[in-house]
N, C-alpha and C positions, 0 to 999 in steps of 0.2 A: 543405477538403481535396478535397472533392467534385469542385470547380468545375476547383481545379487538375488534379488528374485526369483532367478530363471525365467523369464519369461519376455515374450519381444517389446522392445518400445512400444510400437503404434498400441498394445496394451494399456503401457502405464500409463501413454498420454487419454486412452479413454477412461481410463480408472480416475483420474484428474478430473476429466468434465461431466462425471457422474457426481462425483466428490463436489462438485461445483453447482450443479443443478439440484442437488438435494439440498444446498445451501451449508455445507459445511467446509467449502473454501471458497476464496476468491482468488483470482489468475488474476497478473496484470504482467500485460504485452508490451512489448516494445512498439514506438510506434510509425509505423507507417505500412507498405505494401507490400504481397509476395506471400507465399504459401508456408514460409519459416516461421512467421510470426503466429499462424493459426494452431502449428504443431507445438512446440514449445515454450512454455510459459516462461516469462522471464524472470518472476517470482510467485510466489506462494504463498497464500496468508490462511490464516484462519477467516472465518466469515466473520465474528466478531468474540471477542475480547473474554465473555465467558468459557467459550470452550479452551480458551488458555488454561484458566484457573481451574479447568475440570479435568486438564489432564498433567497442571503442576503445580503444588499450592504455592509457587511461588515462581511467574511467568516473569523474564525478560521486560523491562518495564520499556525498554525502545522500541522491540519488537508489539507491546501492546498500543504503545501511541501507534505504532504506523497501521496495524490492524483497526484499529479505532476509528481512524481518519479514511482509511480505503474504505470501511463500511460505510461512511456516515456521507464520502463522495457518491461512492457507487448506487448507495439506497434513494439521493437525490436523483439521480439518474443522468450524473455528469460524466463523460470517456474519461474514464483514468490510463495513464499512459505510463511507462518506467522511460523516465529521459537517462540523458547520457549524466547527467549530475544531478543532486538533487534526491529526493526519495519518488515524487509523483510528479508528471503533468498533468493541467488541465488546461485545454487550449495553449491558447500562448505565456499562462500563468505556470512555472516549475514552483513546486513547493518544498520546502525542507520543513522536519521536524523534529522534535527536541527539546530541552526543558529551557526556562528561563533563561537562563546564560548564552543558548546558542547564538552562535553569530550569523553571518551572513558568507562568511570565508567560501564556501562549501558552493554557494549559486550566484555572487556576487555576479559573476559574468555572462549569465546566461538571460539577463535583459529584464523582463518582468519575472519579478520571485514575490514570494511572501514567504515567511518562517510561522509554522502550526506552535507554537511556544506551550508546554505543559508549565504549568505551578505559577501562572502570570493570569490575576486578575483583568486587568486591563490590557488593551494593545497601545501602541503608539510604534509609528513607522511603519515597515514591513512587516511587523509581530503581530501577529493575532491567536489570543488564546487558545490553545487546543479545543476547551469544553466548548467554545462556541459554536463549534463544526457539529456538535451535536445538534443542532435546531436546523439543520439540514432538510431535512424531513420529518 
């Protein structure tokens, strides 16, 4: 991104946490120790799910659950983490998300999981409904 820009990384990475402190993204890091982890973001979201719809009338509906659920972690004021599988951790909890049908294939091995399940009234098991994450905060 740099290059196409013209302009140096250490740039774009502060263009990132301006873009993040005015509240129109969220970063979430890999996790654990070392000055890698504070330069480079491991992914990129929007802050939340409107400003999808404001720059496409018709947003990535995967990409909106996991913007959805990073706001609704982050605004409770919980460490979101990018694990090695999975879409989020939180502590020792990896989360996946995904509509009703998702399975568990994806974090099965990775010890405690839960699945964020969109289009599913109820949970049962490791499933808990997406919208519930909204009573977060």
């Amino acid at each position: 991104m740099a290059s196409k820009l013209d302009i140096v990384r250490d740039r774009i990475y502060e263009y990132i946490h301006q873009l993040k402190d005015a509240k129109l993204l969220n970063i979430l890091t890999v996790e654990g120790k070392g000055m890698s982890r504070l330069q480079k973001p491991e992914k990129l979201y929007l802050e939340n799910t409107h400003l999808a719809f404001a720059m496409n009338p018709n947003p990535d509906r995967g990409n909106l659950r996991e913007t959805f659920l990073l706001n609704q972690l982050l605004n409770s004021g919980a460490n979101v983490w990018s694990p090695k599988s999975g879409d989020f951790k939180v502590g020792a909890v990896t989360i996946e998300i995904g509509g009703k049908g998702k399975s568990a294939k994806q974090v099965a091995d990775t010890g405690d999981y839960i699945i964020a399940a969109d289009d599913l009234e109820t949970g049962f098991g490791n499933k808990i409904p997406l919208w519930l994450f909204g009573f977060l905060y």
